[in-house]
C-alpha positions as CSV (number, residue, x, y, z in Angstrom):
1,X,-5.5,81.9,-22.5
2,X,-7.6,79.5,-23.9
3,X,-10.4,76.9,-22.2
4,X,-7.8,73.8,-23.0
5,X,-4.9,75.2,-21.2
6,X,-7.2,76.6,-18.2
7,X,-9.1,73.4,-17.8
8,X,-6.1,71.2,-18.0
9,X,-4.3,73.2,-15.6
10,X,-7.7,73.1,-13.0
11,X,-8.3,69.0,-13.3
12,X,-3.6,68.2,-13.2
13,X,-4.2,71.0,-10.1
14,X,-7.0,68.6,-8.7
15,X,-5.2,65.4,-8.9
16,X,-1.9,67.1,-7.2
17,X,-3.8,68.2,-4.6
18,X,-5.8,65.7,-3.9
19,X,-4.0,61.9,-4.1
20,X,-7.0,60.3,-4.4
21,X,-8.0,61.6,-7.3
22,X,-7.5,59.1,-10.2
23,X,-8.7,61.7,-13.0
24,X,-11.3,64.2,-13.5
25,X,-13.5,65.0,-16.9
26,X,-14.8,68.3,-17.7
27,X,-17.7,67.8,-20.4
28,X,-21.1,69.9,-21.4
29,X,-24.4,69.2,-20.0
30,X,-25.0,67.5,-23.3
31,X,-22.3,65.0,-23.0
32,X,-19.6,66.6,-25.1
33,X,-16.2,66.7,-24.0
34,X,-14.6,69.8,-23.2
35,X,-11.4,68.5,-20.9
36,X,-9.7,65.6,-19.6
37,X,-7.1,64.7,-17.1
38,X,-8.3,60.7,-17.0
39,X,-4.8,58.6,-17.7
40,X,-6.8,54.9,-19.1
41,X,-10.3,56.0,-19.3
42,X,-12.6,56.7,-22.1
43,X,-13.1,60.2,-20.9
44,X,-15.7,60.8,-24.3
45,X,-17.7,57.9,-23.5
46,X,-17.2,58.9,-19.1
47,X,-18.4,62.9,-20.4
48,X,-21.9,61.0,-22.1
49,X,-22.8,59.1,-19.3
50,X,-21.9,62.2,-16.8
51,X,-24.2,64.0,-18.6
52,X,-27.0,61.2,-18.2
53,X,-26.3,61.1,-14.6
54,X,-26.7,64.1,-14.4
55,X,-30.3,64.5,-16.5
56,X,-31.5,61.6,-14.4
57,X,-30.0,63.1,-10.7
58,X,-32.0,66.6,-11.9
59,X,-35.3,64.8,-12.4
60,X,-35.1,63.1,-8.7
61,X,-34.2,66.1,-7.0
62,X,-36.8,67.7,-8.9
63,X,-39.4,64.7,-8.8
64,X,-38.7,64.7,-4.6
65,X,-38.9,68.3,-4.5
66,X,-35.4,68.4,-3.0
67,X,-34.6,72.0,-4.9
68,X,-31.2,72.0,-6.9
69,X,-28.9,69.3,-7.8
70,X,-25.8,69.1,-6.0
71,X,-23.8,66.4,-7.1
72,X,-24.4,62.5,-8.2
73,X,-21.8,59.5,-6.4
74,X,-21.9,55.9,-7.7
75,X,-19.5,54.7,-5.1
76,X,-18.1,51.2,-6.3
77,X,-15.8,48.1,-4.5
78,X,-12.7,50.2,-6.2
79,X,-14.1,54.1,-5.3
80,X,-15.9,56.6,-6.3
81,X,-17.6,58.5,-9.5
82,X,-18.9,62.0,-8.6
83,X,-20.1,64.5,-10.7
84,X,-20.6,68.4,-10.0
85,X,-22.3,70.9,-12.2
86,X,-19.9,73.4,-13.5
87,X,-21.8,76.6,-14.4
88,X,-24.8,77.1,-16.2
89,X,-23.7,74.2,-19.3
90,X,-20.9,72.1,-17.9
91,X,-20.3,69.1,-15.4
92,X,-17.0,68.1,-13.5
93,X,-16.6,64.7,-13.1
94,X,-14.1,63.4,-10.5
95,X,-13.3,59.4,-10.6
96,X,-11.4,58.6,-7.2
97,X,-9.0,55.7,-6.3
98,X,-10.0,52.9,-3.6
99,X,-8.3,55.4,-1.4
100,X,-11.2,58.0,-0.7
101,X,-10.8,58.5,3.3
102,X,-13.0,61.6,3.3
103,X,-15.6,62.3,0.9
104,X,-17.0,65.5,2.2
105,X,-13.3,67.6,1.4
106,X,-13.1,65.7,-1.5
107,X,-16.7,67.7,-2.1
108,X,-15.1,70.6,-0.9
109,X,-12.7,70.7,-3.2
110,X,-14.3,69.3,-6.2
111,X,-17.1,72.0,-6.0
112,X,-14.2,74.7,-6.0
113,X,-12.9,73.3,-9.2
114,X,-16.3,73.4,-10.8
115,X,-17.2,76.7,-9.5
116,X,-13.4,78.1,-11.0
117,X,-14.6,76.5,-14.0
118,X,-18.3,76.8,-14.8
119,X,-17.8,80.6,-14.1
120,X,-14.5,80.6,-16.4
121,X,-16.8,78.7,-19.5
122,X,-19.8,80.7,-18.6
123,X,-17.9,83.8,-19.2
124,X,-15.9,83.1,-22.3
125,X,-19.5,81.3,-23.7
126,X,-17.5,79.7,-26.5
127,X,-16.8,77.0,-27.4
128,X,-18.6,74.7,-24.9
129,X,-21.0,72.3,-27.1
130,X,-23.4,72.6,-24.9
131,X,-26.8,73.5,-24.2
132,X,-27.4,75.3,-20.6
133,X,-29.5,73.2,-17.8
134,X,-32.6,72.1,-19.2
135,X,-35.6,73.7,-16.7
136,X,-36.9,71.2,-14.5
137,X,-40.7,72.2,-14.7
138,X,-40.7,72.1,-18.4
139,X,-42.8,69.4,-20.5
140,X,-40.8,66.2,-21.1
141,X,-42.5,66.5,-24.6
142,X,-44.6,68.9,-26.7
143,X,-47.2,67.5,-29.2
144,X,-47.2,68.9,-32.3
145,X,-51.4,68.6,-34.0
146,X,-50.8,66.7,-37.6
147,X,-52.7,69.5,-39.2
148,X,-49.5,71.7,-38.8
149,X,-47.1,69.7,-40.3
150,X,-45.3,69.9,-43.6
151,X,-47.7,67.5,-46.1
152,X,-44.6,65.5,-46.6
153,X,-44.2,64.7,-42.9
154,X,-48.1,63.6,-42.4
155,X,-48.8,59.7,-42.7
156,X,-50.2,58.4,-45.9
157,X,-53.7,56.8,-45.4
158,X,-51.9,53.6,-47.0
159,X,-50.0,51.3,-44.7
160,X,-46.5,51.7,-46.2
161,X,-45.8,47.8,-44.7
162,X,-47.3,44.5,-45.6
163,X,-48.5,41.5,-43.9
164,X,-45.5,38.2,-44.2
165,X,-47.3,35.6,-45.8
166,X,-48.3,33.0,-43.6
């Protein structure tokens, strides 16, 4: 069986059982879409900015020393956003209708989805796109000294712009 027919059957699952449930998007920690059951959304452009919710919700649970990210909700006028990690390089996002009554099963739910599914793309391992969870405690950035550069790379000692004239 492959990831397309496994996913797909996972999210139409979710959205039967759970009314709710306007659509669900299954992308890789890097924003790349893997699956979608989303009827009018963008789901490519929805998987991109899961994946920034989800860098940014891992630096504040980090920052606040709050262990291991959960799950990040942007709760609207018209319902709900939330999205899960799904594995070791995926996120489940779940976009609900104005008709959310209770959050935590939705939760409960949702997290069984992304558990069925993180463990299904961590074992197959192909595929995916993505990169696995970045470590929380690693440098944001590592300088690189000038020295070890290519020569090509390295700045010339001439300004390569020039002054408008005034």
């Amino acid at each position: 069986m492959d990831a397309d027919t496994v996913m797909g059957s996972e999210l139409r699952g979710l959205r039967q059982r759970r009314p709710d449930v306007a659509g669900a998007v299954l992308a890789g920690t890097d924003g790349l879409l893997i699956s979608s059951d989303l009827p009018r959304t963008d789901a490519t452009h929805l998987a991109a900015l899961a994946a920034a919710s989800f860098g940014l919700g891992n630096r504040v649970a980090d920052t606040v020393g709050h262990c291991e990210f959960r799950e990040s909700v942007v709760c609207t006028t018209t319902g709900c956003v939330v999205t899960y990690p799904a594995g070791s390089s995926a996120l489940l996002t779940v976009v609900t209708g104005s008709t959310v009554g209770d959050l935590e099963a939705l939760h409960e739910e949702a997290r069984a989805v992304a558990r069925r599914a993180g463990s299904f793309l961590d074992i197959r391992g192909e595929g995916i796109g993505a990169t696995s969870v970045p470590d929380a405690h690693a440098p944001l950035a590592t300088r690189t000294p000038m020295a070890t550069l290519p020569a090509q790379l390295r700045r010339s000692s001439r300004p390569t712009w020039r002054r408008p004239p005034i």
